[in-house]
C-alpha positions as CSV (number, residue, x, y, z in Angstrom):
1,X,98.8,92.1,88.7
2,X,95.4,93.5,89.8
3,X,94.2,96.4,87.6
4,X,93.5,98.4,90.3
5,X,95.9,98.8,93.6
6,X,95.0,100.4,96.8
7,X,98.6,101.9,98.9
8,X,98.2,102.5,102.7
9,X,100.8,104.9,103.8
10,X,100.9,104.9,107.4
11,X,103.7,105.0,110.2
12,X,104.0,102.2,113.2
13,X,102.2,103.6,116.5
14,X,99.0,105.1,114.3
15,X,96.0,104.1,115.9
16,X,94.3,105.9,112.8
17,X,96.8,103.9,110.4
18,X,95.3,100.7,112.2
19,X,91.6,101.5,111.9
20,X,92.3,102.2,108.1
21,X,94.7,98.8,107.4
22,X,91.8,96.7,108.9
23,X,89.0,98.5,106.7
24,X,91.1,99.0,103.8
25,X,92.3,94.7,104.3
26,X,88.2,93.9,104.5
27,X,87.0,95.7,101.9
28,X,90.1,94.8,99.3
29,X,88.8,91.0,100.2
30,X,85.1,91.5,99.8
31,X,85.9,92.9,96.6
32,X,88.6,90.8,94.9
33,X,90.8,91.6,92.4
34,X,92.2,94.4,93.8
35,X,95.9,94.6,95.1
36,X,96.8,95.8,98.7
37,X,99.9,97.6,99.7
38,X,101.1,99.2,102.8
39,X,104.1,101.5,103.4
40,X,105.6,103.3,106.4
41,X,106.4,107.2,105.4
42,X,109.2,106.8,108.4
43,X,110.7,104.5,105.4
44,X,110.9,107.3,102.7
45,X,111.5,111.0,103.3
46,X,109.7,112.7,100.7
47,X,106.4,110.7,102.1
48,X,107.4,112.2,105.6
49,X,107.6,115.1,104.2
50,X,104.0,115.1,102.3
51,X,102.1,113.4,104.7
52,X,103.2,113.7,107.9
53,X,100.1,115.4,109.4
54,X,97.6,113.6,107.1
55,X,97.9,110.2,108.1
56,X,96.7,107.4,107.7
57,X,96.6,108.0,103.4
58,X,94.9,106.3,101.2
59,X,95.0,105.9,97.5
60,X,93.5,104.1,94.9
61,X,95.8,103.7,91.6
62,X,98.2,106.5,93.2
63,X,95.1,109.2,93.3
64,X,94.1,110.2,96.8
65,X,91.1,108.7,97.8
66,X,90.7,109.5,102.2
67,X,92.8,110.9,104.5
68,X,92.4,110.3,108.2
69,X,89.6,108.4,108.6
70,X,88.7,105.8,105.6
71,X,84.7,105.1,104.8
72,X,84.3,101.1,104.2
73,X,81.4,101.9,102.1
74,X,83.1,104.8,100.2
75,X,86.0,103.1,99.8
76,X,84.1,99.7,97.8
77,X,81.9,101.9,95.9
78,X,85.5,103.6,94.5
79,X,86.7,99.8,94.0
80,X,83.4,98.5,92.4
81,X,83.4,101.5,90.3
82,X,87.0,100.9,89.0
83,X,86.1,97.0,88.2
């Protein structure tokens, strides 16, 4: 298992949540080593709860890294920084 994990939360119908899966997906493979995962908050209520007016989420080893709108660069320099 990667040491460090990146988790999309997101819901179907997000064009946010698909701007973020394709710069989160681009940057996770530039960088290697570094495990992707995507969940819909429609799938588990107390993630509806939390985020449902923050979508797209994004977190690196279950801290918040971006809400809304994810940085490509920000987000490697967080995943370089972890390696």
């Amino acid at each position: 298992m990667p040491a460090t994990t990146v988790m999309l939360f997101s819901r179907p119908g997000c064009h946010l949540c698909d701007d973020a899966r394709a710069i989160v997906t681009r940057v996770v493979a530039d960088v290697g080593g570094v495990g992707f995962e995507e969940r819909s908050i429609l799938d588990d209520a107390d993630l509806l709860e939390r985020y449902r007016d923050e979508i797209p989420v994004v977190l690196i080893d279950g801290d918040v890294h971006t809400i809304w709108r994810v940085d490509a660069a920000r987000l490697r320099s967080a995943l370089l920084e972890d390696q």
